[in-house]
C-alpha positions in Angstrom: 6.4 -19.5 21.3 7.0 -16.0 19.6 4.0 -14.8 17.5 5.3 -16.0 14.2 5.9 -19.1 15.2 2.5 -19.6 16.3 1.4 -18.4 12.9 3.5 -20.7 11.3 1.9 -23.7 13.3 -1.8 -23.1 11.7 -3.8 -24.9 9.6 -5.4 -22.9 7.7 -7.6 -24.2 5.6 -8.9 -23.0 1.5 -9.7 -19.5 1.1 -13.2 -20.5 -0.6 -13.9 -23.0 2.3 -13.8 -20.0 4.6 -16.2 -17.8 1.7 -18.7 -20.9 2.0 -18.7 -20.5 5.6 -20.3 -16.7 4.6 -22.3 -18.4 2.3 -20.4 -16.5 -1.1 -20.1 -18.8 -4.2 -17.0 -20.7 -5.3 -17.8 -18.5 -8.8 -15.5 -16.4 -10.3 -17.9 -13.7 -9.8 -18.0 -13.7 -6.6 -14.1 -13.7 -5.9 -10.8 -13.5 -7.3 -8.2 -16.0 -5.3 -4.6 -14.7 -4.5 -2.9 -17.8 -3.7 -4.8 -21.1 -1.6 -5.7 -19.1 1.7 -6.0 -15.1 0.9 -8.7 -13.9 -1.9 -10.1 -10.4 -3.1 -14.0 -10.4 -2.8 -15.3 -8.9 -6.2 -17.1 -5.4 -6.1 -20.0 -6.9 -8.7 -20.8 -9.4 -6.1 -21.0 -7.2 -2.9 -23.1 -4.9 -4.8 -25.5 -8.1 -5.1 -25.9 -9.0 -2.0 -29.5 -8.1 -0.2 -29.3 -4.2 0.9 -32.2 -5.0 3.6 -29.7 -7.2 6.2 -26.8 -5.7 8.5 -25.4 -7.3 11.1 -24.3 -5.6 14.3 -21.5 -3.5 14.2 -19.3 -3.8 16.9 -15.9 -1.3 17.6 -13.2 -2.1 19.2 -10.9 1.1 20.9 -8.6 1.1 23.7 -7.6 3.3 26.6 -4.2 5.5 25.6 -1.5 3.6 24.2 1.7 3.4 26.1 4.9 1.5 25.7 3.1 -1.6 27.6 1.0 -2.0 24.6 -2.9 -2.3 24.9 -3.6 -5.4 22.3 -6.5 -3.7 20.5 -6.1 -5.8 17.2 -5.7 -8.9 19.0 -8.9 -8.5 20.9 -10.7 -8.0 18.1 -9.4 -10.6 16.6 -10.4 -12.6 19.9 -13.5 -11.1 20.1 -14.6 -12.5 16.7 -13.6 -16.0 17.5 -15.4 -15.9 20.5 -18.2 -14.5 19.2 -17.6 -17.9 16.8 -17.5 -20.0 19.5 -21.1 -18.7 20.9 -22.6 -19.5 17.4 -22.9 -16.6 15.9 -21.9 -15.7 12.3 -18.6 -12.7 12.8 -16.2 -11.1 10.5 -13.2 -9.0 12.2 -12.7 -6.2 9.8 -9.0 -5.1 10.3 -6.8 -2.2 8.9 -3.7 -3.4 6.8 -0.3 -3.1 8.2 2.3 -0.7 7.0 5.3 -1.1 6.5 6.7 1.6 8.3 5.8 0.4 11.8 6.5 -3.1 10.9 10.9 -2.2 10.0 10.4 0.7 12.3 9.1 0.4 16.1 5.7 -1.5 16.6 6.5 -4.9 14.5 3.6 -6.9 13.0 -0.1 -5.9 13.5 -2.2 -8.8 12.8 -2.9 -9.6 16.4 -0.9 -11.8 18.6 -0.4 -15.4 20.0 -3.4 -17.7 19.8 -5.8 -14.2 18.8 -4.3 -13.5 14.3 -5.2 -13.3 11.5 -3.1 -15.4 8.9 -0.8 -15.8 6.7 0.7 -13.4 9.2 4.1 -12.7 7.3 2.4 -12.3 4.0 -0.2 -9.8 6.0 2.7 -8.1 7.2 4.9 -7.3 4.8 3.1 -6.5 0.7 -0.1 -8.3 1.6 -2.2 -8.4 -1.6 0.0 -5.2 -3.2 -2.7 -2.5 -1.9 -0.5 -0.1 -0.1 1.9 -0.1 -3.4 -1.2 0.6 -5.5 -1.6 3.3 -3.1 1.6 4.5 -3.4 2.1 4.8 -7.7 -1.3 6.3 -7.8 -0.7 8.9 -5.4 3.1 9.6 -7.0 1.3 9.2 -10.8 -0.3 12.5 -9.4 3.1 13.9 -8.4 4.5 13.3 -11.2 1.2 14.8 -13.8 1.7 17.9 -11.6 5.9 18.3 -12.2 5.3 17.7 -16.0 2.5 20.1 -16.3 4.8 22.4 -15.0 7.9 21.4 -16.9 5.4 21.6 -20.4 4.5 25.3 -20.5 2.2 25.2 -16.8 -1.3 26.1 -18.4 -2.6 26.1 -15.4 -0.5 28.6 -14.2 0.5 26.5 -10.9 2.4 28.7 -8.4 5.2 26.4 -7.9 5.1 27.9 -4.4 1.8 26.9 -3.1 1.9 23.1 -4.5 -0.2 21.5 -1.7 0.8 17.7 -2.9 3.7 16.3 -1.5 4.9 12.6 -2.4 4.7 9.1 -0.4 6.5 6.2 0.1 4.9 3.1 2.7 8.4 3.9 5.3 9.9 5.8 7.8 12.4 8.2 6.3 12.8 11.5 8.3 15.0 12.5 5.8 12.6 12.6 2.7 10.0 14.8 5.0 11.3 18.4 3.6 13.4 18.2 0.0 13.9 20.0 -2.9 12.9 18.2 -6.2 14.0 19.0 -10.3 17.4 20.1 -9.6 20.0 19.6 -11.8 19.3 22.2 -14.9 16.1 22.9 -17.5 15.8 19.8 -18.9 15.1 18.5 -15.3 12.3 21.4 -14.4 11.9 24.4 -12.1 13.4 23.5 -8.8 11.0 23.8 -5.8 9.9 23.0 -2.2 8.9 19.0 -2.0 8.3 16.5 0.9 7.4 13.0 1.7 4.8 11.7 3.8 4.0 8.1 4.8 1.6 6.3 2.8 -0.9 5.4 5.1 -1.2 10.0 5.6 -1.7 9.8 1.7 -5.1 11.6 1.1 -5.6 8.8 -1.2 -5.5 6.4 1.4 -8.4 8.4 3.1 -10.2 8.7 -0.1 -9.6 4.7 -0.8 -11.0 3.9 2.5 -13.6 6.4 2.6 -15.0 5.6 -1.5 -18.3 3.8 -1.6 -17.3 2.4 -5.2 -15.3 2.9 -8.1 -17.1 5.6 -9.4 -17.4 7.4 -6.1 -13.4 6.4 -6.2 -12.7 8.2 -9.3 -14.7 11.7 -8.5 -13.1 11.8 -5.3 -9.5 11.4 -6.6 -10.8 14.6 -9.1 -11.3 16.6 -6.6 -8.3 16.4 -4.7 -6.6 20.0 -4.5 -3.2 19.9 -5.8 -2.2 23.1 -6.2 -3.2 27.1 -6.4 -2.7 29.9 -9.1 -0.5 32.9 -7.6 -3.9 34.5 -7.0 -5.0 31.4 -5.0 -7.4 30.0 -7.3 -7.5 26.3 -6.5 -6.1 23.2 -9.0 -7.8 20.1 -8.8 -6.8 16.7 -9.8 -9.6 16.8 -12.5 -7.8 19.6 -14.2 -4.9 17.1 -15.0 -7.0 14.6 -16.0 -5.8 12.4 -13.3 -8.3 10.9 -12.1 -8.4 7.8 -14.8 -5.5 6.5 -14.7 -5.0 6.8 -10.9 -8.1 4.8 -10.7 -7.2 2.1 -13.0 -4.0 1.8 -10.6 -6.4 1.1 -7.7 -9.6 -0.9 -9.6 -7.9 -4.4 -8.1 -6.8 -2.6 -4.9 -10.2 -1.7 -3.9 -11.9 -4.6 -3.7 -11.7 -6.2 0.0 -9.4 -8.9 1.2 -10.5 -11.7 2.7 -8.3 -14.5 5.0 -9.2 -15.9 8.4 -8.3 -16.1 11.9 -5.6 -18.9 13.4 -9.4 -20.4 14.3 -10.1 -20.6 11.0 -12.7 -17.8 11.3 -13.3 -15.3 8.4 -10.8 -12.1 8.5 -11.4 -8.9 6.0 -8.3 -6.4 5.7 -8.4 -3.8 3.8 -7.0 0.1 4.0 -5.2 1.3 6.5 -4.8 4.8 7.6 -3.1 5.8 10.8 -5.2 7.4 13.5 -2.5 9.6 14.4 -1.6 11.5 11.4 -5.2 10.2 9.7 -8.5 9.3 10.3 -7.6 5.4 11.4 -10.1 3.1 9.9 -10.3 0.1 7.3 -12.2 0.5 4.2 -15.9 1.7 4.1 -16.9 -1.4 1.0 -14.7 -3.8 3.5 -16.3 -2.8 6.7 -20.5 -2.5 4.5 -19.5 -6.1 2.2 -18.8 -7.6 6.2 -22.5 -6.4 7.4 -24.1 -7.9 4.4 -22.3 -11.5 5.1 -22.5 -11.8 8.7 -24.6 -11.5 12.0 -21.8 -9.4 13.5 -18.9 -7.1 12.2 -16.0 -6.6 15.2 -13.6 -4.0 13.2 -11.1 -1.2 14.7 -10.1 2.3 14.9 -7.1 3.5 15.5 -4.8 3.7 18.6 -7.0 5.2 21.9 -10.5 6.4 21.7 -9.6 10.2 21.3 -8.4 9.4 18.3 -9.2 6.4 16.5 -13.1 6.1 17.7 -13.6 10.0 17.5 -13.2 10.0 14.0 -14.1 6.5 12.9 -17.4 8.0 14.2 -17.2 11.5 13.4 -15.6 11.0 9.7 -16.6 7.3 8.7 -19.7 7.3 9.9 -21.1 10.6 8.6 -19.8 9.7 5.2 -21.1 6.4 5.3 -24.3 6.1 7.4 -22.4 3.6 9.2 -24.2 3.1 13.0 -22.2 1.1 15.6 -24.2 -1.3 17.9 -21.7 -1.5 20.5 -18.2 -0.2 21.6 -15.4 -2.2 23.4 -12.5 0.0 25.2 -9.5 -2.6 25.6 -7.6 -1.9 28.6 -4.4 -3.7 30.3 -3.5 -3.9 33.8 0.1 -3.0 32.7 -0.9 0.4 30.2 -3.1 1.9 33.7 -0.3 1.3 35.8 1.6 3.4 33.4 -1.2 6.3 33.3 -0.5 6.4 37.1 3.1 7.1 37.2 4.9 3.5 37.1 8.0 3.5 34.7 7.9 0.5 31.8 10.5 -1.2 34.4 8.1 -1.8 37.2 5.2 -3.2 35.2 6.0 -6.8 37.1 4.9 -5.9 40.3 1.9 -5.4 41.8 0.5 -2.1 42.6 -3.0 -1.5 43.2 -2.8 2.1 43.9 -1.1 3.3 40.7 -3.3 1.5 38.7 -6.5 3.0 40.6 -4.6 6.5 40.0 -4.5 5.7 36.3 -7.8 4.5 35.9 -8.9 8.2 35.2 -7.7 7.4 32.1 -10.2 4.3 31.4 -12.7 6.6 33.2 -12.2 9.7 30.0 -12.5 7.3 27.4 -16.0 5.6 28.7 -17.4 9.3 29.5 -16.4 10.4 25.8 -18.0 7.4 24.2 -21.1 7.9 26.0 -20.8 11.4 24.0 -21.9 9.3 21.0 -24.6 7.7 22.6 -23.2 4.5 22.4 -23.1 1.3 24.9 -19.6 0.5 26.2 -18.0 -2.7 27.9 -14.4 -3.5 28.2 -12.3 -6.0 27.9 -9.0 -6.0 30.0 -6.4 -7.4 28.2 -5.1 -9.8 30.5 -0.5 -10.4 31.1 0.7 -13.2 33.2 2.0 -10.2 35.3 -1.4 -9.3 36.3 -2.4 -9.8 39.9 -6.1 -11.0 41.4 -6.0 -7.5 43.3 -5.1 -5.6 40.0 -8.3 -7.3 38.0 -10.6 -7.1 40.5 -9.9 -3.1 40.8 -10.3 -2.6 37.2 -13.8 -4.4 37.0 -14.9 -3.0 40.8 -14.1 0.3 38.7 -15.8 -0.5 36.0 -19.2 -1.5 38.1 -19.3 2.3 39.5 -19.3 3.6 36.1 -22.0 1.1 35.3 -19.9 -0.9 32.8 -19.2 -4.6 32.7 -15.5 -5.4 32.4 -14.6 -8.8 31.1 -11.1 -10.4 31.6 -9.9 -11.3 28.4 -7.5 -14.2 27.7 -7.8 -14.6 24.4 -3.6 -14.3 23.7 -3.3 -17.1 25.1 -6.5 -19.0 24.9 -7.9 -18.1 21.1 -11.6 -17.4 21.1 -12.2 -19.3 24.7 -10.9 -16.7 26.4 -13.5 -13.9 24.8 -16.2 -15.6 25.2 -17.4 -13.9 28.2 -16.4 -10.5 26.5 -18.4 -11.9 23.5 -21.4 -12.2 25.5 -21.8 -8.7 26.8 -21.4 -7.8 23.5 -24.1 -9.6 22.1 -26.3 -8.4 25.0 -25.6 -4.8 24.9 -26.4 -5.1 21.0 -29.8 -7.8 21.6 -30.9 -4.6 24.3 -30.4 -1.8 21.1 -30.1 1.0 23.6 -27.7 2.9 21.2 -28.9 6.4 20.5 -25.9 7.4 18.3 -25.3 11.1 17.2 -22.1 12.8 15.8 -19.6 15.4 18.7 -20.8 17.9 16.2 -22.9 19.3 13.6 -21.7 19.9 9.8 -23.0 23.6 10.4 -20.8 24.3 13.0 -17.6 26.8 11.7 -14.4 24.7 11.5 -12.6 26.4 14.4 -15.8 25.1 16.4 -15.6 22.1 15.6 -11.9 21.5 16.4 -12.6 23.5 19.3 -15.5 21.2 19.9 -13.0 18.1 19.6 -10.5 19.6 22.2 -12.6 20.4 24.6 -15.0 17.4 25.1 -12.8 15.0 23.8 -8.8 15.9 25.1 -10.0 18.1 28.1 -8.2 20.8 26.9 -8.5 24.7 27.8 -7.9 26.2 24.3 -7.3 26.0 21.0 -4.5 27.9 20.0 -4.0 29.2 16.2 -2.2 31.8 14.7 -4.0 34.8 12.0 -2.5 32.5 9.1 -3.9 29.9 10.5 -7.4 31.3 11.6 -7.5 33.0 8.0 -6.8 29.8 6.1 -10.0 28.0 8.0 -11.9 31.2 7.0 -10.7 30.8 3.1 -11.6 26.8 3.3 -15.4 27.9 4.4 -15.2 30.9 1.6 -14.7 28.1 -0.8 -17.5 25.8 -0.2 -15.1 23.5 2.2 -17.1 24.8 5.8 -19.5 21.4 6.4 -16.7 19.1 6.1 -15.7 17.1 9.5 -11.6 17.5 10.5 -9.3 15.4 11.2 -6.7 16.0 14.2 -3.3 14.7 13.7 -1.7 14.6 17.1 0.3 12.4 19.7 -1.4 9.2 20.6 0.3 8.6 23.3 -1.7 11.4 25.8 -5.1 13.1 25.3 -2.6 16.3 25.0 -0.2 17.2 22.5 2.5 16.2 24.9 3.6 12.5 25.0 4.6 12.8 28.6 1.5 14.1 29.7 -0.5 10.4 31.0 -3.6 10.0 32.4 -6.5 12.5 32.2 -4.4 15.9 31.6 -7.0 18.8 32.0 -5.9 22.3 31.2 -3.8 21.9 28.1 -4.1 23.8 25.3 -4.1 22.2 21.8 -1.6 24.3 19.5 -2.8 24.3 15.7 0.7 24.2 13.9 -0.8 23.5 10.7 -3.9 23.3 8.2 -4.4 20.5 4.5 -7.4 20.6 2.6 -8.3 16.7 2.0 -11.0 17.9 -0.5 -11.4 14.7 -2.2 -11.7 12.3 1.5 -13.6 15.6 2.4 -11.9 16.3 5.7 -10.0 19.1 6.9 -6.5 18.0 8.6 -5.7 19.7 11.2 -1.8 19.0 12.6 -1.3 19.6 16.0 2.1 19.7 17.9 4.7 18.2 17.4 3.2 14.9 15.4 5.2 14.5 11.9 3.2 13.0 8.8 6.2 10.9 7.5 7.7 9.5 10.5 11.4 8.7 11.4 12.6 5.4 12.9 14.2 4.6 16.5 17.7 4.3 17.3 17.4 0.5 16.6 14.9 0.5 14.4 12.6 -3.2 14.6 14.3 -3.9 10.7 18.0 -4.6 12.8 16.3 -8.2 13.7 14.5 -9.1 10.7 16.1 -11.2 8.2 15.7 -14.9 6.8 17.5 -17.7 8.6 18.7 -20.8 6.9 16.0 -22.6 6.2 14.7 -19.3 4.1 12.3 -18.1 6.9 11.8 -14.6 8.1 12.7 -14.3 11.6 12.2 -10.9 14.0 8.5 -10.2 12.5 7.2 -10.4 15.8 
């Protein structure tokens, strides 16, 4: 059966059966339902519950994504029911889907066969609204910014260095470079526009990054908009924008709760791209989950160069956020690929390309050991997968002093994690974690990407222009020198070349551009040849999807 029509098999059972489970109220203070099996947990409540108990926090990365796909969601996902199963008390703390991935190329991302999260079409496409909340705040702002203008500019904006671009939750190569007010005076003063996808909307960052609504509200005040021609900065704040972008978002924020085809509790909520952002669900969903359980198994983000790096370096430094543990998902199929076999000779067996992409697996454990943090990991197991194949992975593993665990969870639900599950709980009962941060707020901002490329990618340089170079000097001029950064590049190698798999040493990492994210308090820093408003395939995933005749939506997965 495909994906959806396992989802559509579940019995789910009452959203507030699955909040007694974590012990919350059936009270309208505690949540807010949205329909019989998804609810919003209330902010009032979470800041109620005892600030003395955390559960273990668990992460869940991968090895580099390639077209063979990893399964990162749906091992977490697995991993929480199997933690379940072993009687402990687990939330999985997901990112939302967008929308673009889910017409575009990926599909769905709420884990797969016997291993989601459900209502899986309602997850996938609108949810609970919060991406569109997203999306009108962020374009309220737009719009203050045009009519400021249009009324007499105050400010005195230089239409030319307006730093705010607009966002819709979609692939559209076309929208990423426009020109907007055309059309005469009563329209405005044409300039230079763009789009970007939502989930690369600094709000998004600041939603998932806010601790609560009033921390919400400052942030969105000081988000740089715009500069005077003698590159004074314009905040939000000085449009007054901050209110009513923050009533557009008071419902978003609070988290989402649902559960797992197990009937296990699920919270989703935020959902930046690791790629083009910094990859992580919501700080309040990720602390409200270490308050109501024993453990917290959440995500980051595509491969551990990117989506662990800054879940740790960003999320955690703004949070005081301290994993326990950290599980690198690998499959058979994705090393094979890191060691040369095309997409079309995944079905056979071939020990000796998978040990030569093992390097890969082998990066990713040394640069989570850079954190200080325990690893395992969890091989992600396909029919296709041979004894030989396994047993290389986990002899591997045992030189590097790791345990590996074969995962069947896809196919078996939380059974086939629970031996994953226990070497999670014993890496977290043995508390041998000595986190720390890559680097140190005092570091200068070319260090500290510099720092990134080199320990983290491998590469031999950083390469930036004067502009460029000058424009990290003006950001550390202006007060903006402590804050982390946040590298948008390929996923798909530790370089910022696609085609480069593996464990590429030697690269350099090209700085093609600089945004100040001064309300998430990040510097972006885009690399290559990654776009922040992506385009869609030749046959884009939306060609399948449609409803059949008994009103269903087929081709969501």
């Amino acid at each position: 059966m495909s994906d959806i029509e396992i989802a559509r098999q579940a019995k789910m059972k009452p959203i507030s059966e699955i909040l007694k489970g974590l012990d919350v109220p059936d009270t309208p203070e505690a949540f807010s339902p949205m329909g019989r099996h998804i609810a919003k947990i209330n902010l009032e409540y979470i800041e109620s519950l005892n600030k003395n108990k955390d559960g273990k926090l668990v992460l869940v990365s991968a090895i580099t994504p390639t077209p063979a796909g990893e399964g990162k969601t749906t091992t977490s996902v697995g991993l929480s029911d199997g933690l379940n199963k072993l009687g402990k008390k687990s939330i999985v703390c997901l990112r939302e889907p967008s929308l673009g991935p889910s017409f575009g190329m990926k599909g769905g991302a709420a884990g797969g066969g016997y291993a989601q999260v459900v209502p899986m079409e309602q997850i996938n496409l609108h949810f609970t609204g919060d991406f569109h909340a997203i999306t009108s705040a962020h374009n309220l702002l737009s719009a203050l910014i045009d009519n400021h203008i249009y009324w007499g500019n105050k400010l005195n904006i230089d239409i030319r260095r307006v730093v705010w671009k607009r966002v819709m939750d979609m692939n559209d190569r076309s929208l990423r470079s426009i020109v907007v007010d055309l059309g005469g005076v009563a329209n405005g003063y044409p300039r230079q526009d763009g789009f970007d996808i939502t989930v690369a909307s600094e709000i998004m960052a600041i939603f998932c990054l806010a601790k609560d609504l009033k921390d919400l509200e400052e942030r969105i005040g000081n988000i740089t908009i715009a500069y005077t021609r003698d590159k004074k900065s314009i905040f939000a704040k000085d449009l007054k924008a901050e209110g009513p972008m923050t009533v557009l978002l008071k419902d978003a924020i609070r988290p989402n709760i649902t559960q797992t085809l197990e009937n296990n509790p699920a919270i989703i909520h935020g959902g930046p791209f690791a790629n083009i952002a910094h990859g992580c669900n919501s700080v309040i969903a990720t602390k409200a989950s270490l308050k109501l359980s024993d453990y917290v198994v959440t995500e980051a983000g595509f491969g551990a160069d990117l989506g662990a790096e800054k879940f740790l370096d960003i999320k955690c430094r703004k949070s005081n956020l301290k994993p326990d543990c950290v599980v690198l998902v690998a499959t058979i199929r994705a090393l094979k690929m890191h060691g040369d076999v095309s997409k079309d000779g995944l079905k056979n067996e071939n020990v000796n390309a998978l040990k030569k992409g093992l390097v890969n697996l082998e990066r990713h454990i040394n640069n989570v050991r850079k954190f200080g943090l325990p690893v395992t990991v969890a091989i992600n197991h396909f029919v296709t997968d041979s004894k030989a194949e396994v047993d290389a992975v986990i002899d591997f593993c045992k030189t590097q002093e790791v345990k590996a665990s074969m995962c069947t969870h896809w196919s078996d639900g939380g059974d086939g994690a629970t031996e994953l599950a226990q070497n999670v709980i014993e890496i977290c009962e043995e508390n041998k974690n000595t986190f720390k941060f890559l680097y140190e707020d005092d570091l200068t901002l070319f260090k500290k990407i510099e720092k990134i490329a080199l320990e983290i990618y491998h590469a031999s340089e950083v390469v930036a222009d004067t502009k460029v170079r000058q424009q990290l000097k003006d950001f550390e001029t202006n007060g903006f020198g402590k804050l982390p950064v946040c590298i948008a590049k390929t996923q798909y190698s530790f370089s910022t070349d696609p085609n480069l798999k593996g464990a590429p040493t030697g690269h350099v990492l090209p700085i093609r551009e600089l945004r100040l994210s001064s309300g998430a308090e990040f510097i972006v820093v885009v690399c290559g040849e990654i776009m922040t408003m992506p385009g869609l395939p030749s046959v884009p995933a939306a060609n399948s999807i449609k409803l059949n005749d008994q009103g269903e939506i087929e081709g969501l997965f």
